[in-house]
Structures are given as C-alpha cells and as structure tokens.
C-alpha positions, -999 to +999 in steps of 0.1 A: -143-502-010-136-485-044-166-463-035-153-449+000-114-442-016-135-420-040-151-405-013-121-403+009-098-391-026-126-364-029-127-353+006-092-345+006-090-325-028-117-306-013-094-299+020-065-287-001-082-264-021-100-250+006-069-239+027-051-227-001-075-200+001-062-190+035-028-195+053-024-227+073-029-215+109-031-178+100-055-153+122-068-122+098-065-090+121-086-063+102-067-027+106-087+000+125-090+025+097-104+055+119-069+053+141-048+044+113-027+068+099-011+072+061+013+099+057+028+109+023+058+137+018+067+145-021+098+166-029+110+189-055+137+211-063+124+238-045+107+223-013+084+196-004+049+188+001+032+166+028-003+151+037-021+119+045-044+098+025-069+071+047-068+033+043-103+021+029-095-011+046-070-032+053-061-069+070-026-086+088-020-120+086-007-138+113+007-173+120+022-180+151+024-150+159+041-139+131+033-117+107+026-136+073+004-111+049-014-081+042-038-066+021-047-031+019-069-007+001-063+031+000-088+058-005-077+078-032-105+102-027-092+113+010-060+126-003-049+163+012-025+184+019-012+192+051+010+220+044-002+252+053-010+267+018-038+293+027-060+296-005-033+273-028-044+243-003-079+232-023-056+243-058-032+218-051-051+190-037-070+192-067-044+191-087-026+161-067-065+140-073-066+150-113-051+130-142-021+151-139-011+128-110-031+100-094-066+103-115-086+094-085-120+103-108-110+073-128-088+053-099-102+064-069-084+036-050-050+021-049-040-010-031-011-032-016-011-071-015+019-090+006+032-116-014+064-124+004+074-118+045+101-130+056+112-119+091+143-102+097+144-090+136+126-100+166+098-078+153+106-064+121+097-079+086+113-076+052+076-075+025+077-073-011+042-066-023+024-055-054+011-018-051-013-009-077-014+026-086-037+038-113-046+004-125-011-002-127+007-030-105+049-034-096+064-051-073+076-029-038+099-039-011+096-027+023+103-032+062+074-042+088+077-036+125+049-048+148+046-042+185+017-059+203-015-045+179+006-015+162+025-018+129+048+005+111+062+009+079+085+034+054+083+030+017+098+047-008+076+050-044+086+057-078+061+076-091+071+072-124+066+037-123+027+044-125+025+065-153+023+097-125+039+120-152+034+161-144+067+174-136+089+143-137+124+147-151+114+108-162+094+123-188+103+159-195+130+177-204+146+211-193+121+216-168+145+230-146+136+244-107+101+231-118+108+194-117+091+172-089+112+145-076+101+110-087+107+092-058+080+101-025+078+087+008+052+066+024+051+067+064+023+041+072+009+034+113-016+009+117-032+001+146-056-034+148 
C-alpha cells in the first residue's frame, strides 16, 4: 500500500511538472515566416526612415481559442531600408546593422517572449512581453488582433532602452536638426 502511494505521489509530481512546460490545453501555431511581414519606421527631426526586418521564427499560443502566448525570434541580419535612397541605401543599412545602432555582428538576433495576454475585445489582446534587444531585455506592452490565421500588432520601442545610442538626444547633447527620435515604430502581420 505504502509502495503504490509512492508510486501514485510520483506519478503526479511528474504530471505537474510536465505541463508546466506547456499551457494547459494550449495549441502552438508556428508563424509562416516567408508571408510574414515586420515593418519598422524611425523618425528624426528632419524626416523619417522605413524598412522591414524578417522573423527567424516565431509560435502563437492558443487556448480555447484564445490567444494565450508568443514567442518570436527576429533576424537581425535581414534588416533594410526601404526608402528610396539610390547609392546612400547600402550606406545606411550598414550603418543601421553596426554597433552604432543594433550591432547585429555581435546580436544578430532579437526576440519577444509573451508573458502576460489578457484579452480586451472580441479579438484584440492587451501583451506585455520581454523584447530583447542587443542582449538587453525590458518589458513592452502592446495590442494583439487575430482574425481566423492572421495577427496584427503596433508597438512603439524606446530605443534608448537598449543601449541604441547614435544620435539620441538620451545621450547627447546639442545635437540639434541631427538628433534621431528615440522612440520607433513596429508594424508587425503574421500569418500562421
């Protein structure tokens, strides 16, 4: 008798720690990478830039229905312009990938981990996650929608929060019609 509680005790220590691996009743839905789309826009005092970086790879968690996590991985590497730039176009995208900005030689990938969703429409999610950004993690709120196997999403980053210093009034003075906002957008469709 002693000997099967044991067992029994055992088997369901096991259990626990097993699931609390995974959500209870959650359904991993891996995002389609090639038909995904990341789109970033950066703005200074005298314009803006814009261009998309690709999603290494990236998952959905469901429960229900319901959307419960994420996890994502971005290919630093991928990172381009899409302004129309002429011969600047390869200047600035190399100076968007060096240690100036995001250091891709040494961080060539960022990512995003869901640790809270809480729903907050019929389709729309409130997230905080932790977005790590050359080896460097903070906490991000954003909003979710989802619509049958498409997700969409708007964040807004603070560069400075990442130690992303060239041309930051954060870190420099008097830099005058040179400074680069801190503070970039994020528009994110994913398709899975």
């Amino acid at each position: 008798m002693k000997k099967n509680f044991l067992t029994l005790a055992l088997a369901v220590i096991l259990g626990l720690t097993a699931s609390a691996s995974e959500p209870l009743g959650g359904e991993k839905k891996e995002v389609k990478t090639e038909e995904s789309k990341v789109t970033w826009k950066a703005y200074k005092v005298t314009g803006s830039h814009a261009g998309t970086v690709n999603l290494k790879e990236g998952t959905l968690i469901f429960d229900e229905g319901k959307l419960t996590g994420g996890e994502f991985v971005v290919d630093m590497t991928s990172l381009i312009t899409t302004d129309d730039l002429g011969d600047m176009k390869a200047k600035l995208e190399g100076h968007l990938k060096s240690d100036d900005f995001f250091g891709v030689a040494t961080h060539p990938t960022s990512s995003l981990v869901f640790t809270n969703v809480v729903a907050s429409g019929k389709n729309s999610y409130e997230v905080i996650g932790d977005l790590t950004i050359k080896g460097i993690t903070k906490a991000l709120t954003f909003d979710v929608s989802v619509y049958g196997s498409k997700a969409t999403a708007t964040m807004k980053i603070d560069r400075a929060q990442y130690d992303v210093r060239y041309g930051s009034g954060s870190f420099f003075d008097n830099l005058g019609d040179k400074t680069i906002y801190d503070e970039f957008d994020l528009i994110v469709d994913l398709v899975f």
